[in-house]
N, C-alpha and C positions, 0 to 999 in steps of 0.2 A: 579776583580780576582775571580777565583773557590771557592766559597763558598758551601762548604759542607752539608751545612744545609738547602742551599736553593733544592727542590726537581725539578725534571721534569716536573712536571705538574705547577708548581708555575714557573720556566723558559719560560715553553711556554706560559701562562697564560700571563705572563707581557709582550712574546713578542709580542702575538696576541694584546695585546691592541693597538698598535700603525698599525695592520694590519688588518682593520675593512672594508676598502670601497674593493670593489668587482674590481676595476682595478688595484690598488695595491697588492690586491693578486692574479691577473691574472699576473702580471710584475714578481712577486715573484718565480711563478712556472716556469716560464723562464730564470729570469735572476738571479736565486740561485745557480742552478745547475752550469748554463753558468763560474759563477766567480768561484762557486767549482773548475771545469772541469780546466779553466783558469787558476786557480793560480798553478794546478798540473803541468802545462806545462809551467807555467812561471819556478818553480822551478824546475823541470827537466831539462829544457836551463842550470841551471847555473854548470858550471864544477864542478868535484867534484874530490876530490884525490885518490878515492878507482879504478876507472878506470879510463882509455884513451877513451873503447869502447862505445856504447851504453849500458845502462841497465835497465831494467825494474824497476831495486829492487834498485839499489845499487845508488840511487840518490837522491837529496834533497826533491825532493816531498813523496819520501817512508819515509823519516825522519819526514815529516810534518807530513804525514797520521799517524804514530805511536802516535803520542802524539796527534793527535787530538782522537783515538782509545783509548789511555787509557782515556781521558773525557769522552766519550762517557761510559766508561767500567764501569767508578764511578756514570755515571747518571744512567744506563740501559743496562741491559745486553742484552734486544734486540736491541733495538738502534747501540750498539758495532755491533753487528752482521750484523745487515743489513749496516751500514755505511762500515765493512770490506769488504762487497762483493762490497758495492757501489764505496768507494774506490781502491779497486784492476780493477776493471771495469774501473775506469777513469786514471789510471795510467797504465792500459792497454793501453785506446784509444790514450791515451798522446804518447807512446812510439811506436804505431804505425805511430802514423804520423809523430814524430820525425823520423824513419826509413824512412817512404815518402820524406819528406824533405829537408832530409841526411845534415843539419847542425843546431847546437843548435840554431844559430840566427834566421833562418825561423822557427822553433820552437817558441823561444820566440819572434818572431813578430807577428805571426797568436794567439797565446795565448795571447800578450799586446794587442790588435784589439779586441776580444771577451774581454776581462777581461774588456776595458775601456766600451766601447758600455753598456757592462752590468753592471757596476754600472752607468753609466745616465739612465740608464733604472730606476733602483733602486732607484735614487734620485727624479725623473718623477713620479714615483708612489710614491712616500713619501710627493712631493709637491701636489698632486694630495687629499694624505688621508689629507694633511694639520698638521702632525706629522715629527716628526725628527727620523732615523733611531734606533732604539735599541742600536746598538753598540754604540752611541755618549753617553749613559749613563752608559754600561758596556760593554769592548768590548768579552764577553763569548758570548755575542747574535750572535758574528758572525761564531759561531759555532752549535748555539741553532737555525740560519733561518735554516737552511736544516732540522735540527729534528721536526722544525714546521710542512713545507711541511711533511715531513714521518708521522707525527700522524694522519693526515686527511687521507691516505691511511690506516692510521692501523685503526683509528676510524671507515671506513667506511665498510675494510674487517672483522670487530673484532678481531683483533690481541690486548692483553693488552702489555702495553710496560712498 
């Protein structure tokens, strides 16, 4: 659970330890986003009561996003930031191709297809580092892998986060 005390840098600190060997974090930069992206469209698929029609906002993945937003708000206010845009970005692309596909079940079977692919990805590079995933010890990590990936971009433009 969100422990308040513990800081951002002490998050990704302990998650990077289990992400050390250089193909596991080639797997990461791919299949992090993948299951982000994925799980926005799996929870987009599922109906919701506030519409009938499509909606970009008005659907379980915008619920999901919000509270993954407010985490991200209590670790880092740029963190929040960039994950708002990253997020509204992938619940865009979600909701594009839910409009392509024109019904929520090809929705949610092209998002269950990435979503599975990419956690064997994820367990391949985990058997690979010879470590067990982060989340099987706390599962915040699974919100903390994507803010890993983002610090190495901020580390390397100097963005402080």
């Amino acid at each position: 659970m969100f422990d308040p005390m513990q800081t951002l840098n002490q998050l990704l600190e302990t998650y990077g330890e289990s992400h050390k060997n250089a193909t596991n974090k080639f797997i990461h930069w791919i299949c992090v986003p993948s299951i982000m992206f994925s799980l926005a469209g799996l929870l987009m698929a599922i109906p919701n009561p506030f519409l009938t029609e499509k909606s970009f906002i008005l659907n379980w993945a915008f619920a999901f996003f919000v509270c993954a937003w407010i985490y991200y708000m209590r670790l880092s206010v740029v963190m929040f930031l960039s994950f708002l845009v990253i997020g509204l970005l992938m619940l865009w692309g979600n909701f594009e191709i839910f409009k392509a596909v024109d019904t929520r079940g090809n929705l949610a079977l092209i998002s269950l297809i990435i979503f599975a692919i990419a956690w064997i990805g994820q367990f391949v590079g985990h058997k690979i580092e010879g470590k067990k995933p982060s989340f099987l010890q706390d599962l915040q990590f699974l919100l903390i892998g994507p803010a890993w990936l983002l610090h190495f971009i901020y580390n390397k433009i100097g963005v402080k986060y």
